[in-house]
Kinemage of the C-alpha trace (Angstrom):
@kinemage 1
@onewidth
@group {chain A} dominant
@subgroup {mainchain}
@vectorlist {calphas} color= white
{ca unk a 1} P 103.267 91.394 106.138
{ca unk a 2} L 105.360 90.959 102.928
{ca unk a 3} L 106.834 94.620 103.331
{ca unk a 4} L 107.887 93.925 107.470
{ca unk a 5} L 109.659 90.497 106.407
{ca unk a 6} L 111.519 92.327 103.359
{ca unk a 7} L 112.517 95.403 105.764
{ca unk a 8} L 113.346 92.498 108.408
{ca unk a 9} L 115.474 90.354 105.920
{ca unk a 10} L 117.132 93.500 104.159
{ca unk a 11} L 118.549 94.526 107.848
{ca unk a 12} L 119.206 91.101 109.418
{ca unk a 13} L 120.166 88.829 106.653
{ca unk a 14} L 120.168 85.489 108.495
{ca unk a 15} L 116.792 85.977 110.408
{ca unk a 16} L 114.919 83.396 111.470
{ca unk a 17} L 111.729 82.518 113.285
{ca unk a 18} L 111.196 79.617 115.775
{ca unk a 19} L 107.594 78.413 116.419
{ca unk a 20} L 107.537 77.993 120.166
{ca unk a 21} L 103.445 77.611 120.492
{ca unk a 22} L 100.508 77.436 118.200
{ca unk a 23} L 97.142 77.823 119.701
{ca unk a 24} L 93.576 77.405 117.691
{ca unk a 25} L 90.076 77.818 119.389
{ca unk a 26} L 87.366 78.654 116.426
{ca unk a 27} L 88.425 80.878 114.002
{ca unk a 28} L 91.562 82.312 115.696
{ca unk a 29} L 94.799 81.129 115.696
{ca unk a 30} L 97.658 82.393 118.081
{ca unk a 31} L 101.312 81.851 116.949
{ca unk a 32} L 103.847 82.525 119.485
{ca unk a 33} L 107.396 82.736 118.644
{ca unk a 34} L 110.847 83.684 119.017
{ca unk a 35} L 113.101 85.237 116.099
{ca unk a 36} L 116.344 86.446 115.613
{ca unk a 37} L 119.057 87.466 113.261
{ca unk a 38} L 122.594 89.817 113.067
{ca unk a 39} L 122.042 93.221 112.609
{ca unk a 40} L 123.591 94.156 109.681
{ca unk a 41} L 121.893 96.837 107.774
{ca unk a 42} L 119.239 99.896 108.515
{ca unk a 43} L 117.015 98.651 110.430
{ca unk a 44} L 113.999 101.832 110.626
{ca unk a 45} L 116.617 104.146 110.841
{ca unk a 46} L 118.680 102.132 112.927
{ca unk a 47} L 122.376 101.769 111.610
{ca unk a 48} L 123.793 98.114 111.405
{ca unk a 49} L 125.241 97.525 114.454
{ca unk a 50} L 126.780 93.848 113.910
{ca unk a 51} L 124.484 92.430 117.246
{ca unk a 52} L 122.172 89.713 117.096
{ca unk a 53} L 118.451 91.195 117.521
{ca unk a 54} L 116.515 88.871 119.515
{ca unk a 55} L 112.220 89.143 119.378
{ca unk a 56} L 109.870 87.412 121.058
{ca unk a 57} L 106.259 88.057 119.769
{ca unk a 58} L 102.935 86.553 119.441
{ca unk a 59} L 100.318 87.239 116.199
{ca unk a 60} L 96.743 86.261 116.492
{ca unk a 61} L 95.088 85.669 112.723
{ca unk a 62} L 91.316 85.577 113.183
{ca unk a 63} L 89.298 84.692 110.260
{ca unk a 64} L 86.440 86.936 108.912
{ca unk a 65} L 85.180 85.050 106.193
{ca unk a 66} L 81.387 84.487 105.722
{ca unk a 67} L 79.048 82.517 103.445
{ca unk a 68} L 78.016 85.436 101.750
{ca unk a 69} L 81.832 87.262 101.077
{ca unk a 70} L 83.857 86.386 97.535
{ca unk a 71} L 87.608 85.936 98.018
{ca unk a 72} L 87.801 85.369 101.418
{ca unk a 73} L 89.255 88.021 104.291
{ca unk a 74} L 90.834 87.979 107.562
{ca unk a 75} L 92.590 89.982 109.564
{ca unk a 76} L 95.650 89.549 111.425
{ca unk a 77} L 97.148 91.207 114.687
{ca unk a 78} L 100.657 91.261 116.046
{ca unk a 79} L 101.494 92.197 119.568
{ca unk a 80} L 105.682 92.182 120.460
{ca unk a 81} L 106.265 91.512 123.982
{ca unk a 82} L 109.920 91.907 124.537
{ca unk a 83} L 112.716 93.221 121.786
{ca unk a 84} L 116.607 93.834 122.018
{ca unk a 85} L 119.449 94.579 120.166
């Protein structure tokens, strides 16, 4: 996660993320959101182009923990429905 956001915020300086739903049922939680920034750097290859990148997205972080596990653990799945430059 750390290494997308840095390779996110190296390309599109001004990015930003807007919550638009949260769901929880158990131990899952859905985030759905919309983010977007200028492109102004490589971006995966991707020369800066000057646009604004818009992405809407949704990540689902489930939580594997159990009484018998030290440290915790989860996992955490990302799914990007629609993307443009």
């Amino acid at each position: 996660m750390r290494l997308a956001a840095s390779t996110y915020r190296d390309a599109l300086p001004d990015w930003h993320s807007d919550v638009e739903q949260l769901i929880a049922e158990g131990d899952i939680v859905v985030e759905i959101f919309t983010a977007s920034g200028t492109h102004q750097g490589d971006l995966m290859g991707v020369p800066g182009s000057g646009k604004t990148l818009t992405l809407r997205a949704s990540t689902c972080f489930a939580s594997l923990m159990t009484p018998s596990s030290s440290g915790g653990g989860g996992s955490i799945n990302s799914e990007f429905s629609n993307n443009s430059a």
